[in-house]
C-alpha positions in Angstrom: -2.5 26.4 67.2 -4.1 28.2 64.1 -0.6 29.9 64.2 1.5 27.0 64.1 -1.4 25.5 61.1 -0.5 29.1 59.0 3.7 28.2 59.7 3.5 24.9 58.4 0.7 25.6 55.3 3.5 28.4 55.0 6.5 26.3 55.2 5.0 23.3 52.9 4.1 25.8 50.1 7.8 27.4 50.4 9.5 24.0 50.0 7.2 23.6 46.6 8.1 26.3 45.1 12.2 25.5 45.5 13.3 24.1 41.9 10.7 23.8 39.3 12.6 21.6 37.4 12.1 18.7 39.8 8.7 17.4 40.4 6.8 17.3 43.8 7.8 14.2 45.6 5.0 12.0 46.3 3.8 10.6 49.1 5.4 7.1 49.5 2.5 4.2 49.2 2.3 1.2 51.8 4.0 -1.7 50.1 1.5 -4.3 49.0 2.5 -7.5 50.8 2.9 -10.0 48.2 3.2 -13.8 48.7 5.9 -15.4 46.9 6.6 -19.1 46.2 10.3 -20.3 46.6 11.0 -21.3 43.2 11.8 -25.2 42.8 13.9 -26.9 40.2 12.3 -29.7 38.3 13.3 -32.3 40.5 11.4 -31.1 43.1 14.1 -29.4 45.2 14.7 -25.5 46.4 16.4 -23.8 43.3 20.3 -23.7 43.0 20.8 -20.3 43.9 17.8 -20.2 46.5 16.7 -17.0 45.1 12.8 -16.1 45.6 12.3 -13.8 42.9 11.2 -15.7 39.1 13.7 -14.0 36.9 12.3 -10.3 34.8 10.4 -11.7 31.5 12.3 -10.8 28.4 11.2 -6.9 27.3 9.2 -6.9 23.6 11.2 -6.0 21.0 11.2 -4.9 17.3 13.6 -5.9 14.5 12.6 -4.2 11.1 15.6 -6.6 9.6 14.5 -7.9 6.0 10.9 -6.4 6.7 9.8 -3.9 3.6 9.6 -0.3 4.8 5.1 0.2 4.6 6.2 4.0 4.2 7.9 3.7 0.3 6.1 2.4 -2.5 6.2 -0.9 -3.6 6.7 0.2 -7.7 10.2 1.9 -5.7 11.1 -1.6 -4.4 10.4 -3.0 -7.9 12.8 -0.8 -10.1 15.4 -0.9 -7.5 15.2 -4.4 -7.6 15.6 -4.4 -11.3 12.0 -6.2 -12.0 10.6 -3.1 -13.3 7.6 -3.8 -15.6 7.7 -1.8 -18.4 4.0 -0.4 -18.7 3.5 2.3 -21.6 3.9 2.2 -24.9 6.5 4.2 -26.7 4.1 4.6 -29.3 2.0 7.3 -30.0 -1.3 5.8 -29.3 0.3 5.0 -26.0 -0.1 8.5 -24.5 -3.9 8.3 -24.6 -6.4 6.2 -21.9 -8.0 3.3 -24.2 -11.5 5.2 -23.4 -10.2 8.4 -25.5 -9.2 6.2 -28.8 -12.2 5.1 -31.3 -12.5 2.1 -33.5 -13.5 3.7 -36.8 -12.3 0.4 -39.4 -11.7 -2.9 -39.1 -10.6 -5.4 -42.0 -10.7 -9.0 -41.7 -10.3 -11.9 -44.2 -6.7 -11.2 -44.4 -4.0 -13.3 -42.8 -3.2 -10.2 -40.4 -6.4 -8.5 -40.2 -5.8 -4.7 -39.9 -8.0 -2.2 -37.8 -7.7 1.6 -37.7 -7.7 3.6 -34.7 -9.0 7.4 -34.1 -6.9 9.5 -31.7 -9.0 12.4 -29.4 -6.7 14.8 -31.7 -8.2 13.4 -35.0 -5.4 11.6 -36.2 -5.9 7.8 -37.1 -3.7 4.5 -36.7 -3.6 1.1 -37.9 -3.4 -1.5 -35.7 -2.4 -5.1 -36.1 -2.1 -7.7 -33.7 0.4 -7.0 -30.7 0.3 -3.5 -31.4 0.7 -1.4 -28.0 -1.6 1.3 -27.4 -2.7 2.7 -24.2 -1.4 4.1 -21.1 -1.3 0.5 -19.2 0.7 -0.8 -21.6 -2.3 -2.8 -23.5 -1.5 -5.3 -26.4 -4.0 -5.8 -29.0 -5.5 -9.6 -28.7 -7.4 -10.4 -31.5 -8.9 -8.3 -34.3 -12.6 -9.1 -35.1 -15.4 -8.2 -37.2 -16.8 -4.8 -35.9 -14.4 -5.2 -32.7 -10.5 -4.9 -31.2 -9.7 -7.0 -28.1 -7.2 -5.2 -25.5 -5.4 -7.0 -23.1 -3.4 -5.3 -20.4 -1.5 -6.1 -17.1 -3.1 -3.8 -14.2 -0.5 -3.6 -11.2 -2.6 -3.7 -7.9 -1.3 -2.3 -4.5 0.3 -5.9 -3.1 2.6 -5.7 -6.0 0.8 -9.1 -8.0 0.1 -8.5 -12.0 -4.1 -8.9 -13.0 -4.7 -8.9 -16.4 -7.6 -6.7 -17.9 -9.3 -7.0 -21.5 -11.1 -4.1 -23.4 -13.1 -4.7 -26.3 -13.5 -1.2 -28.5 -16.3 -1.8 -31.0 -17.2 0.4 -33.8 -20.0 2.5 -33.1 -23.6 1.6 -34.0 -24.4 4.0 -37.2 -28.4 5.3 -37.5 -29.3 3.8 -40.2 -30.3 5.5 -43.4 -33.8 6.0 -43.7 -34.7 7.5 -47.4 -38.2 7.3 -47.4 -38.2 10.4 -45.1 
């Protein structure tokens, strides 16, 4: 008896080890019994075919036809499309962040008022209304009295325009005290 146990532990472990490219055939399950209505056509009689089985439900599947690919940019999609928005300045306030510049002037009471603009390497500009400056692309708005308006088109991540205004002002000097 424990002999014939050994043979077939033996035997079973032999037969596993045959071809270990295919997998271990499983033991086979006892089929579910599974009730299944005759299918019935709308006038109330068995179907054409008298089949019992409903027919498969249609697999899910993906089209990416016309869809935009969500791994390329959208600024890709724009120049390839030709709509490509021109956003610097070919001037050469346009290489600097509209942070880095400094109002130091402004004139008024002239038809086209006139303000001048320091560069971080020390060099100044004047500016006149629609002048581009900035790395956005900015347009100067409106020149005022102690101030410079900015207005620029931002391009945010779904593609759409927003537009952004900057004031520079001219810094607040200490005033003088003599009697010191």
């Amino acid at each position: 008896m424990i002999r014939s146990a050994a043979l077939a532990i033996a035997l079973a472990a032999l037969a596993a080890c045959g071809d270990a490219r295919k997998p271990a055939p499983r033991p086979a399950a006892a089929p579910a019994a599974v009730a299944v209505a005759p299918l019935t056509s709308p006038d109330g009689g068995a179907d054409a075919d008298g089949g019992a089985e409903a027919p498969a439900p249609p697999e899910w599947v993906y089209s990416s036809v016309g869809k935009r690919d969500p791994f390329r940019s959208f600024l890709a999609d724009l120049q390839a499309s030709g709509q490509a928005l021109v956003t610097r300045c070919n001037t050469p306030l346009g290489r600097f962040e509209l942070e880095q510049l400094k109002l130091v002037a402004v004139v008024t009471g002239l038809a086209d008022p006139v303000a001048m603009l320091e560069a971080p390497n020390g060099v100044g500009y004047a500016v006149r209304r629609g002048a581009c400056l900035g790395k956005n692309g900015g347009v100067v708005a409106t020149i005022r009295t102690g101030e410079v308006m900015v207005s620029e088109w931002a391009i945010k991540a779904d593609g759409t325009r927003d537009k952004t205004q900057t004031v520079l002002r001219l810094p607040k000097e200490p005033s003088l005290n003599l009697e010191e």
